[in-house]
N, C-alpha and C positions, 0 to 999 in steps of 0.2 A: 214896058220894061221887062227884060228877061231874068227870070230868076234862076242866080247861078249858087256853088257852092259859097263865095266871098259873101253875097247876100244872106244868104242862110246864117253861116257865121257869124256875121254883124248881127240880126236880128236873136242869136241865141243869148250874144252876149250881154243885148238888152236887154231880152226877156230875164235872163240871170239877174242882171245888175239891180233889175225894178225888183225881182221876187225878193231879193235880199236888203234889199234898202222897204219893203215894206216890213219885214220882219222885225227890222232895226227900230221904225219910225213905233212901231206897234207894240216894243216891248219896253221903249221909252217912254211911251204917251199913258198907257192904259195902267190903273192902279190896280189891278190884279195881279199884276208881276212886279209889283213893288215890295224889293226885299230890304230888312231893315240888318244893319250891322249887329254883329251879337249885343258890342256894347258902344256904347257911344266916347267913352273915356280909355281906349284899348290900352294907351302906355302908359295911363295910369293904373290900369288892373294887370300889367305884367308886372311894373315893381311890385304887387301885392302877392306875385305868383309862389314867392320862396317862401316866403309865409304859409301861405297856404299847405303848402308841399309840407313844411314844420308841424301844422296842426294836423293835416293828413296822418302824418308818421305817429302822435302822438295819440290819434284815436287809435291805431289798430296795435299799441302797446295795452288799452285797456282788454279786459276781460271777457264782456260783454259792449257790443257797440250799438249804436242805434238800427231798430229795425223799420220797415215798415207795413201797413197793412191797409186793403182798400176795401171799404164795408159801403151799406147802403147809407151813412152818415156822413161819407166822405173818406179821406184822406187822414190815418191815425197814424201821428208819429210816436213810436215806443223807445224811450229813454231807458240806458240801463238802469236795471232796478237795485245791484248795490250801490249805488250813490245816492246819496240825499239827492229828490230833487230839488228842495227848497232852498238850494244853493247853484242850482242849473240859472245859466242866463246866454242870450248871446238873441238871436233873430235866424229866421223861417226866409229865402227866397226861393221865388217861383217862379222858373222860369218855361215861357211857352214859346219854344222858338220858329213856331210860323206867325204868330202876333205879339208885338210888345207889348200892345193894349193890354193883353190878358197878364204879364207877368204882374207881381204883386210882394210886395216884404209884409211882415210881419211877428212881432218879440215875440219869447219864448216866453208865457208865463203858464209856469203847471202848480195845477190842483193836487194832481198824481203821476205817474209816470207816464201818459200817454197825453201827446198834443193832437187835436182834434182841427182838422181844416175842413170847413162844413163841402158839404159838397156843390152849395150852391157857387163857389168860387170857383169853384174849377169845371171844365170844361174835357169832353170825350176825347181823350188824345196824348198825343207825348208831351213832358215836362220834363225840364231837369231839376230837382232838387239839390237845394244845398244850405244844410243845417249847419252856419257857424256860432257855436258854444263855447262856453264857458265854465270849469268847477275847480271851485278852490285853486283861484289863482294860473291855471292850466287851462288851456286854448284847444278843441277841437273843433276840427272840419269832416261832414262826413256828404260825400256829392252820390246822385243816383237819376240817373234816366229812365222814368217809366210811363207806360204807358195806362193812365186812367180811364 
């Protein structure tokens, strides 16, 4: 058999077709490149979206907004200090967006003005936080991406 340029062609576009169909079969099969949707209820967390947006607006009407700080004890969240805390309420998520495994909820109950998330929960790396609260009747949301 003589090898002409039609040949060659033919055998490129196999070689092509096979290099790409292994790629395909490889990034379907193998659980390293399994990626998980942000959330699993998406159109349910958009009706919740204007909401959010509400409480957004009404934390950066306060004074003082929450801050935060990363110590060798972990993860401190710093509530404003004129408010009573002992009227603060609402819940802590955590969100790890290369693992679901790792996100995590958990209420807001303060001693004092700073909520402590130990460190053994969290993990070296980016998280998104988002503190949705509660005082006297008023709704705040305050969101932040950082890196631990």
């Amino acid at each position: 058999m003589k090898f002409n340029w039609g040949t060659g062609i033919a055998l490129a576009f196999v070689a092509f077709i096979s290099f790409i169909m292994y790629f395909i079969i490889t990034m379907s099969v193998d659980k390293k490149y399994d990626h998980d949707l942000v959330t699993e209820d998406y159109y349910g967390q958009e009706l919740e979206f204007q909401n959010d947006l509400n409480k957004e607006t009404n934390a950066k009407t306060l004074a003082h907004n929450i801050t935060y700080n990363i110590s060798t004890e972990g993860l401190i969240i710093q509530f404003p200090d004129d408010l009573d805390y002992s009227k603060i309420t609402g819940t802590v998520f955590l969100y790890r967006p290369s693992n679901k495994q790792f996100d995590f909820e958990m209420p807001i109950s303060l001693s004092n003005y700073n909520l402590l998330i130990p460190d053994k929960r969290l993990l070296d790396g980016r998280w998104n936080i988002k503190v949705d609260w509660k005082y006297n009747q008023s709704s705040y949301l305050y969101k932040k991406e950082i890196i631990y």
